[in-house]
C-alpha positions as CSV (number, residue, x, y, z in Angstrom):
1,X,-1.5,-36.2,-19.6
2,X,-1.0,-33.0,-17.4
3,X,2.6,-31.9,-17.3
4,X,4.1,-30.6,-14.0
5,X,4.2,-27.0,-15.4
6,X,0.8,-26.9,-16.7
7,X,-0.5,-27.8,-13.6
8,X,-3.8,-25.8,-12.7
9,X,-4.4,-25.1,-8.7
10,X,-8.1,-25.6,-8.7
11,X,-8.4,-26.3,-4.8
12,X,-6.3,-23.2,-3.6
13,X,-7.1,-19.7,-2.6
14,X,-5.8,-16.8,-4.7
15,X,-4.3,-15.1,-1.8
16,X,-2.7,-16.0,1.6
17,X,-3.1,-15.1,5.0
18,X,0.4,-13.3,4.1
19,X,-0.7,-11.4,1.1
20,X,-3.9,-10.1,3.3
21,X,-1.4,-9.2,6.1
22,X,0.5,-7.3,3.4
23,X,-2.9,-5.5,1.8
24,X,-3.9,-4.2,5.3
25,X,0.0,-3.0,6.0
26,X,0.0,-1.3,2.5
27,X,-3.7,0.6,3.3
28,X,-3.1,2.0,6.6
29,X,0.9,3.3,5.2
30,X,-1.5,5.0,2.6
31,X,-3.7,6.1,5.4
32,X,-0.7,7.4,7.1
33,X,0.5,8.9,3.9
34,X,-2.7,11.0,3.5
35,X,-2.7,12.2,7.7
36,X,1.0,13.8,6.6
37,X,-0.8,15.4,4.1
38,X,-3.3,16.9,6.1
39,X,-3.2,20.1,7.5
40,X,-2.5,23.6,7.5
41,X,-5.6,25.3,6.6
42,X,-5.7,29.1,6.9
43,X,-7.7,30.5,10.3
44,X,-8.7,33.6,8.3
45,X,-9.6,34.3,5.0
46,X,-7.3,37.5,4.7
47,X,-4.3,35.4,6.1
48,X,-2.1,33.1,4.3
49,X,-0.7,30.2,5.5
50,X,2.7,29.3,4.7
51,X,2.5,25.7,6.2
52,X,0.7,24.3,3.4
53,X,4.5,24.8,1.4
54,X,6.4,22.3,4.2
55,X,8.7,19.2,3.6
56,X,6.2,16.9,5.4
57,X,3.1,17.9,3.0
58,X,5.3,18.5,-0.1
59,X,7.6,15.6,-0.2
60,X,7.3,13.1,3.2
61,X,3.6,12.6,2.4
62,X,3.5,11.8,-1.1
63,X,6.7,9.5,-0.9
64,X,4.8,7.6,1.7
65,X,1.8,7.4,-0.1
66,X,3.6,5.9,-3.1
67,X,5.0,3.4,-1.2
68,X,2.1,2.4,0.0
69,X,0.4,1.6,-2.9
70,X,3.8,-0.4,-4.4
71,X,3.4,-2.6,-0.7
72,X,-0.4,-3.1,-1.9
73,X,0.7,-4.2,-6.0
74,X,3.3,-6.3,-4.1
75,X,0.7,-8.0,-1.9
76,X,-1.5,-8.9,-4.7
77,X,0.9,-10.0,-7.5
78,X,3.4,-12.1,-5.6
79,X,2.1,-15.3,-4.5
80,X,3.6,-16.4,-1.1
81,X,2.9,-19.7,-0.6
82,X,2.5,-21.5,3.1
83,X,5.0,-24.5,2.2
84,X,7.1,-25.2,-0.4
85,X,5.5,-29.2,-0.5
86,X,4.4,-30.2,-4.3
């Protein structure tokens, strides 16, 4: 006797077309993350480069690298499913 709770999915797919949607959204903001990072390289060796200290590489970039990776652990822990029928 199975109860309803208990009920094991054998037939279905651990992910969704949603969830892959949501994987490939989280990579490229992570992508994006690490392009804002990116940058500001000294031309000389006997010259400093004070663009390596701005708000985009210091702060911007790593915020939106983080929140990449929390839209990829969102994609693969929550389970969307296609209809709500059972």
């Amino acid at each position: 006797m199975e109860n309803k709770d208990n009920k094991i999915d054998e037939g279905r797919m651990p992910f969704t077309m949603k969830n892959y949607v949501m994987m490939l959204i989280g990579v490229l903001v992570i992508i994006l993350g690490f392009v804002l990072m990116s940058g500001g390289g000294e031309h000389t060796v006997t010259e400093f480069d004070e663009s390596i200290f701005s708000f985009r590489r210091i702060t911007l970039a790593p915020i939106v690298v983080i929140a990449g990776f929390v839209v990829v652990g969102v994609a693969i822990m929550k389970r969307f499913d296609i209809s709500d029928k059972e």
